[in-house]
NUGU-665340 format. One record per atom (N, C-alpha, C): residue in three letters; atom name; x, y, z. Coordinates in steps of 0.001 Angstrom, whole numbers. Layout:
BEGIN
residuo|atomo|u|v|w
ALA|CA|X|Y|Z
...
END
This chain:
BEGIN
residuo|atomo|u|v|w
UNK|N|844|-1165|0
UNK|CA|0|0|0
UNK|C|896|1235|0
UNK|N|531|2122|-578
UNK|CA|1586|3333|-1296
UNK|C|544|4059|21
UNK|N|1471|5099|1263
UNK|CA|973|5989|1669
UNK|C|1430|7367|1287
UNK|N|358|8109|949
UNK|CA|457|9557|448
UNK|C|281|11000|1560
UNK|N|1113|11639|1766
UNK|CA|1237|12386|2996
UNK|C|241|13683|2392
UNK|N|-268|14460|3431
UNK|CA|-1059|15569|2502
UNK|C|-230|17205|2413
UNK|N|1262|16681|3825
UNK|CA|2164|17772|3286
UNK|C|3405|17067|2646
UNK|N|3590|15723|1935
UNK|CA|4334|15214|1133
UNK|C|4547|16048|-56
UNK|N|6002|15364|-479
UNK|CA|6156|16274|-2228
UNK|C|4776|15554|-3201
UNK|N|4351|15560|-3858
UNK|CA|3374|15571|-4951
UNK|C|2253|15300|-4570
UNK|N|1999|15753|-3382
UNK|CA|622|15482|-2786
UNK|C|-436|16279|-3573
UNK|N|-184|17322|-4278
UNK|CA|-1333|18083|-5084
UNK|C|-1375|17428|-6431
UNK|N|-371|16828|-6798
UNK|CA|-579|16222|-8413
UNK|C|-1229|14962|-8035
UNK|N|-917|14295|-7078
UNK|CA|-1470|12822|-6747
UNK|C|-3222|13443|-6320
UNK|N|-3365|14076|-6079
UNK|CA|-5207|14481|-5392
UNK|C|-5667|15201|-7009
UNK|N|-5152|15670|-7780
UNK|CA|-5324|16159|-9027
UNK|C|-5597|15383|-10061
UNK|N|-5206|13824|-9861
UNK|CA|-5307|12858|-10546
UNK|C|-6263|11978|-10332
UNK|N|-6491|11858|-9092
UNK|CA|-8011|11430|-8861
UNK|C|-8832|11978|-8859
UNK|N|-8991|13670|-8760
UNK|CA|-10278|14197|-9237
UNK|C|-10024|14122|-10561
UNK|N|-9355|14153|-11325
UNK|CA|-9927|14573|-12669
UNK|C|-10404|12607|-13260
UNK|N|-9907|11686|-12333
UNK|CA|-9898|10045|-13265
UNK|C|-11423|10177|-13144
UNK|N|-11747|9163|-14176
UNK|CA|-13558|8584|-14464
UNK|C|-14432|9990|-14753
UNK|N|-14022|11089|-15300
UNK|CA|-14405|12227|-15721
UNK|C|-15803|11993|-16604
UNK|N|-15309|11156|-17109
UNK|CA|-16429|11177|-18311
UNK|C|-17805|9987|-17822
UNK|N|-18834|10756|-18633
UNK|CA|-20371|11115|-17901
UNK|C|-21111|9729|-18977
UNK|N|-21493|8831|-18564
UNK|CA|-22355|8030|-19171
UNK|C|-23919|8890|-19443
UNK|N|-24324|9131|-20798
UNK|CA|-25775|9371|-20998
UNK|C|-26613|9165|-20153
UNK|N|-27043|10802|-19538
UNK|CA|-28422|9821|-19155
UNK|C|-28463|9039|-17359
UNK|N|-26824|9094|-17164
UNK|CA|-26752|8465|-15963
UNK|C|-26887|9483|-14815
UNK|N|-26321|10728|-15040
UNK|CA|-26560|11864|-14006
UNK|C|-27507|12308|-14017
UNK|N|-28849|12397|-15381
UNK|CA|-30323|12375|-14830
UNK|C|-30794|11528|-14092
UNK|N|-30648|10590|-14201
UNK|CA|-31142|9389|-13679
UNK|C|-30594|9274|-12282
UNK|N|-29587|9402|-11692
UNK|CA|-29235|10078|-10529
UNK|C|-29810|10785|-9691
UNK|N|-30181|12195|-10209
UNK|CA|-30415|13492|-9985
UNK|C|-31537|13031|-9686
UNK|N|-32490|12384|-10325
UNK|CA|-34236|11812|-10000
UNK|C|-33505|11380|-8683
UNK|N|-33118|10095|-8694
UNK|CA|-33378|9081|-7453
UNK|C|-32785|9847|-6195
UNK|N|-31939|10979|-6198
UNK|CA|-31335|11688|-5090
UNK|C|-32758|12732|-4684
UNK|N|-33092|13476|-5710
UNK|CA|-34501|14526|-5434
UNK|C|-35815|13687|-4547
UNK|N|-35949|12594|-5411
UNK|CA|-37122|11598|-5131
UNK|C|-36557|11219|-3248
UNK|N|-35360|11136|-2863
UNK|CA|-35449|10894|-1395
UNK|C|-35331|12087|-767
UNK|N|-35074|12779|-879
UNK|CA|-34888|14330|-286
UNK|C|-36300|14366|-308
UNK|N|-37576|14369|-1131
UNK|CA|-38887|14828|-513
UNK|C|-39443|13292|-384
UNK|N|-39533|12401|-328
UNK|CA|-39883|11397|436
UNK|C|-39183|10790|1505
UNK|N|-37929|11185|1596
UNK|CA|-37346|10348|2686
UNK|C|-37297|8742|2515
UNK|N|-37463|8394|4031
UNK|CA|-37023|6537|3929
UNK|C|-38390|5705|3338
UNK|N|-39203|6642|2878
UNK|CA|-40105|5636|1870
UNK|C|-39464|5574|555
UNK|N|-38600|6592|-103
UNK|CA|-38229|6333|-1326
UNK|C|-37066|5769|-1262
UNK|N|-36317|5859|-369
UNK|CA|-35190|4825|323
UNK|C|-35119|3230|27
UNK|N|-36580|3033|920
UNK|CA|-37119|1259|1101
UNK|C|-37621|916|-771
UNK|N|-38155|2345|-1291
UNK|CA|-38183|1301|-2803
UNK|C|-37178|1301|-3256
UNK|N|-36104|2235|-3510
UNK|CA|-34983|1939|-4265
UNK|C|-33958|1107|-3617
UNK|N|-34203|467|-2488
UNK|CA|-33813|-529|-2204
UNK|C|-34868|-1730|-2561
UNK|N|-35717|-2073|-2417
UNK|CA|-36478|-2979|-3523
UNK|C|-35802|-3246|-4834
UNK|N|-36328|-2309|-5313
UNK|CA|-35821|-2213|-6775
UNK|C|-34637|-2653|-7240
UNK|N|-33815|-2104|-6514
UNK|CA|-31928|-2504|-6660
UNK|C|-31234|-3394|-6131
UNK|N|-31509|-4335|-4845
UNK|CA|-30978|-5029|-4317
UNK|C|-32048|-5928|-3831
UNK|N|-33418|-5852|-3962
UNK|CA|-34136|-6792|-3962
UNK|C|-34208|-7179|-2538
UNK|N|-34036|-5841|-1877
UNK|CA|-34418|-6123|-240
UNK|C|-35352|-5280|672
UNK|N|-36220|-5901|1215
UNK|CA|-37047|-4902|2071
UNK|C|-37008|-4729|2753
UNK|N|-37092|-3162|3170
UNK|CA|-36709|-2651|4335
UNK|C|-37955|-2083|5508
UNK|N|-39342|-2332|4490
UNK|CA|-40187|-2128|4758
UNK|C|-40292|-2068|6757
UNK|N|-40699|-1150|7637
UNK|CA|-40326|-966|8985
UNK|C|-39144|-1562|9817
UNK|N|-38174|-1634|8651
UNK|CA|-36792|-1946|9369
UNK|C|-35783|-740|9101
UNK|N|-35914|64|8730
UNK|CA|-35232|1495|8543
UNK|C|-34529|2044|10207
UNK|N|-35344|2092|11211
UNK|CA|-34805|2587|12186
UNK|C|-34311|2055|13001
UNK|N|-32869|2617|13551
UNK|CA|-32544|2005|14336
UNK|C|-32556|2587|15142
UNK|N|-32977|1611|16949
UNK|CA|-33076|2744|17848
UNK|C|-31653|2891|19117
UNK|N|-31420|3551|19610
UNK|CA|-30766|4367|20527
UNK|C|-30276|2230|20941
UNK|N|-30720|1977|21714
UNK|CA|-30527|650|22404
UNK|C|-29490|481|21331
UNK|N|-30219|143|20320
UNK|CA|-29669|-1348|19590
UNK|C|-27978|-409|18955
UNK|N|-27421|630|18828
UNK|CA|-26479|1483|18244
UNK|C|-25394|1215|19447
UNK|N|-26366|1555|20500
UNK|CA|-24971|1295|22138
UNK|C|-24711|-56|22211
UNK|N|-25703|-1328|21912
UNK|CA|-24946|-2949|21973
UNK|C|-24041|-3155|20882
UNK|N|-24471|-2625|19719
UNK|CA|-23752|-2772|18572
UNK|C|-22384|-2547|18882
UNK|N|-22085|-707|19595
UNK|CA|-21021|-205|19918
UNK|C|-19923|-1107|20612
UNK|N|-20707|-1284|21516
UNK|CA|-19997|-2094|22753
UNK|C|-19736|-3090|21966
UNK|N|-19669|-4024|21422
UNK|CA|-19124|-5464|20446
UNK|C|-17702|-5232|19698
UNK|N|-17603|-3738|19584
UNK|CA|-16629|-3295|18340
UNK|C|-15663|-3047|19347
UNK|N|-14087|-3798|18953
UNK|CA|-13172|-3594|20007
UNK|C|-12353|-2661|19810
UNK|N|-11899|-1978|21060
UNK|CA|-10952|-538|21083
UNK|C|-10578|-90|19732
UNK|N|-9605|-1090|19841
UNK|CA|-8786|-556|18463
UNK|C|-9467|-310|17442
UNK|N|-10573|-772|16395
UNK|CA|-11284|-816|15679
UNK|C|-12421|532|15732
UNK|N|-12472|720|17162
UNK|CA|-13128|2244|17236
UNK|C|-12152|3371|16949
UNK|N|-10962|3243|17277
UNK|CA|-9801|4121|17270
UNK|C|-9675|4066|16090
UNK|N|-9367|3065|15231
UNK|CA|-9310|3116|14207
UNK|C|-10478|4329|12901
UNK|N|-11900|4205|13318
UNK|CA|-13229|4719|13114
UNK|C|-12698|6108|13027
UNK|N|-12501|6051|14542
UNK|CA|-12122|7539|14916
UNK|C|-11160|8475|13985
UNK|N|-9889|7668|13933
UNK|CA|-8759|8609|12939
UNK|C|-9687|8932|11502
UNK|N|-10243|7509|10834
UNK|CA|-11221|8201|9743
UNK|C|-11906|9064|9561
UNK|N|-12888|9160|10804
UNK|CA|-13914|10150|10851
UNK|C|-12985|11639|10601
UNK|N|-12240|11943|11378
UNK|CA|-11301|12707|11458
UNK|C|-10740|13091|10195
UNK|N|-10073|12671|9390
UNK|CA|-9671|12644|8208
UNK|C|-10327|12834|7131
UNK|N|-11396|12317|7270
UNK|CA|-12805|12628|6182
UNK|C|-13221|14113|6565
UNK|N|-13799|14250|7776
UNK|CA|-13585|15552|8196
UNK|C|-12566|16713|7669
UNK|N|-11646|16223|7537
UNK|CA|-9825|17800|7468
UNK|C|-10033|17166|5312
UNK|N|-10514|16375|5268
UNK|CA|-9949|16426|3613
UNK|C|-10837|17956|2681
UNK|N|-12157|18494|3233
UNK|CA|-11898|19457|2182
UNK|C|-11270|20793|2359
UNK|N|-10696|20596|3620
UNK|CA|-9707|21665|3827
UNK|C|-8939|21284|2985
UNK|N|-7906|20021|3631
UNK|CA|-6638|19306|2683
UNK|C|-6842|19638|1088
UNK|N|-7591|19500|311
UNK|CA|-8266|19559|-471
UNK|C|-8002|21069|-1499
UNK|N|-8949|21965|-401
UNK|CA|-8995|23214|-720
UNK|C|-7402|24291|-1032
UNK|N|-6385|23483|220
UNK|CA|-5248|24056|161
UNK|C|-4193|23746|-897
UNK|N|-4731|22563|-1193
UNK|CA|-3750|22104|-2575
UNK|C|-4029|22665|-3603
UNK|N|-5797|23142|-3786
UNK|CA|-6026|23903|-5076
UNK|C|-7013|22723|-5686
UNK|N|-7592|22271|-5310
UNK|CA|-8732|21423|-5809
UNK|C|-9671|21981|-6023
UNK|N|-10265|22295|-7161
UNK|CA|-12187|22771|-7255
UNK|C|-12766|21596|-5985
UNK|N|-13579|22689|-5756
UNK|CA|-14633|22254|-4725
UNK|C|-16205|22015|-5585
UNK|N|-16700|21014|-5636
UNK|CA|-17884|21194|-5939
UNK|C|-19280|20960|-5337
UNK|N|-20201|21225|-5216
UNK|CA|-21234|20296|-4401
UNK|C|-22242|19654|-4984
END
């Protein structure tokens, strides 16, 4: 595994190269997108549970929520390290559109 530092030498050509890879737009696929992202934004986890139907052929029908209980047993199962681990990610996902921004990356939303 190649690690890439974000104040390393070519750290802006190496982040420059993955935004610009898979550039190009299949027909038709970013409408088709754009529906199924709009369609859950005003329905929420009903348009959720069909396009999960639809796509993976699973129902989620009143299994969508999870409550408070069942998130803290879950927690508790996952050992130290593996949360620590969580943690540095979260973190990192977090600082990348700074990282990002300082190298000179378009930002888009």
């Amino acid at each position: 595994m190649k690690i890439i530092r974000s104040k390393g030498r070519g750290f802006s050509e190496f982040i420059s190269r993955i935004l610009n890879r898979g550039t190009s737009v299949v027909p038709g696929v970013e409408g088709s997108v754009r529906a199924i992202i709009d369609d859950v934004r005003l329905r929420g986890d009903r348009a959720v549970a069909e396009y999960t139907k639809k796509f993976d052929g699973v129902d989620l029908r009143g299994r969508i929520e999870v409550k408070k209980k069942e998130i803290d047993r879950a927690f508790k199962k996952i050992p130290e390290k593996d949360v620590n681990l969580l943690e540095l990610a979260a973190s990192r996902i977090e600082a990348l559109p700074s990282t990002l921004a300082s190298a000179g990356a378009p930002m888009t939303a």
